[in-house]
C-alpha positions in Angstrom: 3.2 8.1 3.4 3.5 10.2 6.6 4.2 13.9 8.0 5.3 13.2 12.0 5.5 15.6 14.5 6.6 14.9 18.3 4.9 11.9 19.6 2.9 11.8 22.8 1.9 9.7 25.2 0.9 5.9 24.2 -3.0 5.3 24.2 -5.0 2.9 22.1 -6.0 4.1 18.6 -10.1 4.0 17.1 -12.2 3.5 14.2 -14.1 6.4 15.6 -11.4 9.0 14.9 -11.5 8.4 11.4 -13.5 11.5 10.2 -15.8 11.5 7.1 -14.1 13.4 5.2 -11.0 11.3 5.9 -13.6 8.5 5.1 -13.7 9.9 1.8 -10.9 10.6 0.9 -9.5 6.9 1.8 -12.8 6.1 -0.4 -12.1 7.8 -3.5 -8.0 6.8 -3.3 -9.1 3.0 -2.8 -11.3 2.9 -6.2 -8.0 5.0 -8.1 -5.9 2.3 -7.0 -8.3 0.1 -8.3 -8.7 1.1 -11.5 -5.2 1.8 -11.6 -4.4 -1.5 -11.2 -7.1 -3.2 -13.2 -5.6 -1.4 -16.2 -3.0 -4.0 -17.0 -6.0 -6.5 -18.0 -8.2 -4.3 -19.7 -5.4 -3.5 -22.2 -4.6 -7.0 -22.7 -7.9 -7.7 -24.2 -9.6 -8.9 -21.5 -13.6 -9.4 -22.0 -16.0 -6.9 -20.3 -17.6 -10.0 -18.2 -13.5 -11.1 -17.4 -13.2 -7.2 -16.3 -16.5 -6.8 -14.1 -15.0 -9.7 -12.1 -11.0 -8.7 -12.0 -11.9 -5.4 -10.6 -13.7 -5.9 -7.4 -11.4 -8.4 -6.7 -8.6 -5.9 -7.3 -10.3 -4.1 -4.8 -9.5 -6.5 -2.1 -5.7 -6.4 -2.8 -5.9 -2.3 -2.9 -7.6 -2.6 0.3 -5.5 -5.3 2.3 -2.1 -2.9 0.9 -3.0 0.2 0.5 -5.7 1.2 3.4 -4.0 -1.1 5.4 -0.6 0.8 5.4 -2.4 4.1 5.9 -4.3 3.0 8.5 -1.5 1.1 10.2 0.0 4.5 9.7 -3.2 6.6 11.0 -3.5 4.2 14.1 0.2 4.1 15.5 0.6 7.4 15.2 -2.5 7.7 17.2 -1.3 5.1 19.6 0.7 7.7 21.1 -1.5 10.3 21.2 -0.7 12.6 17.8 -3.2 13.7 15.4 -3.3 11.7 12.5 -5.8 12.0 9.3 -5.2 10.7 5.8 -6.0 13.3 3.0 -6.2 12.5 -0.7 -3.5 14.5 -3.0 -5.2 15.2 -6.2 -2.4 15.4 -8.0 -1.3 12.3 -6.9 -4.7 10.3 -7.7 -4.6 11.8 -11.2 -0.9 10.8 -12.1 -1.6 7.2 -10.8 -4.4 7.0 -13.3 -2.5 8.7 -16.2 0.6 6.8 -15.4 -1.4 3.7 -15.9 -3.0 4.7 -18.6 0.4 5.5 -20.7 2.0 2.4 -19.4 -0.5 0.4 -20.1 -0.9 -1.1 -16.9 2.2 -1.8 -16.4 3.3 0.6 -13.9 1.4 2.5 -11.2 2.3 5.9 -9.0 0.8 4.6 -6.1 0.5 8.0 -3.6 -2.5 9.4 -4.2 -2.8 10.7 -0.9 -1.1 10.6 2.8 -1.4 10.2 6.3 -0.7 14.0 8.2 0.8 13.6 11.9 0.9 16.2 14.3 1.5 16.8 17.3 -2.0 17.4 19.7 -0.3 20.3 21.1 -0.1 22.1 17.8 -0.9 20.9 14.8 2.2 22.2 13.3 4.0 21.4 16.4 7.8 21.3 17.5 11.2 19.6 17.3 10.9 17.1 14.5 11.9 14.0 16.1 13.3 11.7 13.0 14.1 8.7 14.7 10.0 8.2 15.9 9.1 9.5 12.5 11.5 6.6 11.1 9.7 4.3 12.9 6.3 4.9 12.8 7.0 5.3 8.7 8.0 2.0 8.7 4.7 0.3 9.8 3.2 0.6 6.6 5.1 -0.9 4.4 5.3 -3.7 7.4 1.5 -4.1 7.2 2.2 -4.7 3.1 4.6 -7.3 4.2 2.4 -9.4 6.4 -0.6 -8.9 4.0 1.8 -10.3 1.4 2.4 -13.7 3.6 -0.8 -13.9 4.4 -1.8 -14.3 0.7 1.5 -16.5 0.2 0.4 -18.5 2.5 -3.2 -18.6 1.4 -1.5 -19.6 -2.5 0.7 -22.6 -0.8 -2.6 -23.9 1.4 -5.0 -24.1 -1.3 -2.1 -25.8 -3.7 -1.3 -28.2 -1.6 -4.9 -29.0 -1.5 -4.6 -29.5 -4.9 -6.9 -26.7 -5.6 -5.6 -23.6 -8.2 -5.7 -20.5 -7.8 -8.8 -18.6 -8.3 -8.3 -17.2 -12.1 -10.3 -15.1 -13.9 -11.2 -16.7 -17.8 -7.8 -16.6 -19.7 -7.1 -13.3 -19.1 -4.1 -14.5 -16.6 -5.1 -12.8 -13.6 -5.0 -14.9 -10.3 -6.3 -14.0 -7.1 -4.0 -15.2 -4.5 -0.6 -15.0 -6.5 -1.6 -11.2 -7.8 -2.4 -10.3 -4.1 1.1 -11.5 -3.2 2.7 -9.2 -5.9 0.8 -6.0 -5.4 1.4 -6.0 -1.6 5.3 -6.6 -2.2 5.2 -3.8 -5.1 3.1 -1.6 -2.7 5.4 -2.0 -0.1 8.5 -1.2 -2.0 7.1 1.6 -3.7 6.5 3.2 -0.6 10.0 3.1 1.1 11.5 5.4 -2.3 12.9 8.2 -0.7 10.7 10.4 -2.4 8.5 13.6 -0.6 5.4 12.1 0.7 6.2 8.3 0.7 7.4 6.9 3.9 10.5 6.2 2.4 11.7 9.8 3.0 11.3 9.6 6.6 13.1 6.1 7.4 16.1 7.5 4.6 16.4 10.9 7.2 16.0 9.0 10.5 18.9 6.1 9.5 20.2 5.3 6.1 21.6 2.0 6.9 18.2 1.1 8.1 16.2 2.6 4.9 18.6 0.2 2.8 18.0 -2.4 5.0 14.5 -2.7 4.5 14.2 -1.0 1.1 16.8 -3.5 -0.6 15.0 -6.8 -0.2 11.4 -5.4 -0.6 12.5 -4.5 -4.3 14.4 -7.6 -5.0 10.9 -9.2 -4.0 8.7 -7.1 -5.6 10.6 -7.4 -9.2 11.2 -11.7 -8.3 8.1 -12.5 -6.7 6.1 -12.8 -10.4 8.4 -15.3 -11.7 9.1 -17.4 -8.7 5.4 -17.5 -8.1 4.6 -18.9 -11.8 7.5 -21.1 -11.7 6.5 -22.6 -7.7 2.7 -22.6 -8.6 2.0 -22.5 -12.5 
């Protein structure tokens, strides 16, 4: 979810730069996601105890896969020396939330804000390079995809331990297998060629590329739910 401008020279990225209103921002999008994604639960009758306990650990999810793609976003962009700060879209945060709310959970607009890159010679700067706005669009979704075998790999250890997963009452939700999904999903979502998702800059820089990547993170995002209940369930 990226606007590039030229990029600079290479130099390491900080925790520092990120500003508080940036803070925030990144704040207030994590706990829309949250909800966002809590939603499918609630409407499927889930007790207020079962609830109090499936949101902050939605929360973890949100924040491996979503702050972790805008800050992999933030920080490479950085890396060589652009500006880089993520700002919440209202509009954006709202239709998440209402597009939960009419789908019952079942699917989420997950873009309620962006990471803006500019050059540090002006912010508006000059010469669009795509092919560096390709790639530094594609980090994110990368991050989602690591965060995603991470968690895989978390779900095959403690199985093979003979341990389950950590559930939540009956009310289905499972911490290592959902944190699998939402990663994938996120991850997908994100490369739609659609204006403000990262998608749109990989699709201008190389379309053979977009598809490339795009293709097998939606195949995995729709699959991953059923192969994980039939593997560990």
């Amino acid at each position: 979810m990226s606007t590039l401008r030229p990029l600079g020279v290479p130099r390491l990225a900080k925790f520092s730069s990120i500003s508080r209103r940036e803070l925030s921002s990144l704040l207030i999008a994590w706990v829309v996601l949250g909800i966002s994604f809590s939603l499918a639960y609630l409407f499927n009758g889930v007790s207020a105890i079962d609830f109090a306990l499936i949101f902050p650990l939605t929360l973890v999810f949100v924040w491996t896969g979503f702050l972790g793609l805008e800050l992999a976003l933030k920080f490479t962009a950085e890396k060589y020396g652009c500006w880089a700060e993520f700002k919440l879209w209202t509009y954006g945060a709202v239709m998440a939330l209402l597009f939960a709310l009419v789908s019952r959970g079942t699917f989420v607009f997950a873009a309620p804000g962006a990471v803006y890159i500019a050059s540090r010679a002006g912010y508006f700067g000059e010469g669009l390079d795509r092919k560096s706005n390709g790639i530094v669009s594609v980090m994110g979704p990368l991050v989602n995809v690591v965060a995603a075998s991470i968690f895989f790999a978390a779900l095959v250890g403690v199985r093979s331990l003979g341990f389950p997963d950590l559930s939540v009452g009956g009310s289905g939700f499972r911490f290592l297998t959902a944190g699998v999904s939402l990663n994938l999903w996120l991850s997908a979502f994100n490369m739609l060629p659609i204006f403000i998702l990262d998608g749109q800059k990989v699709f201008a820089w190389d379309k053979k590329i977009w598809a490339v990547i795009t293709i097998p993170l939606w195949v995995a995002a729709i699959t991953s739910p059923a192969i994980l209940a039939s593997l560990f369930h």
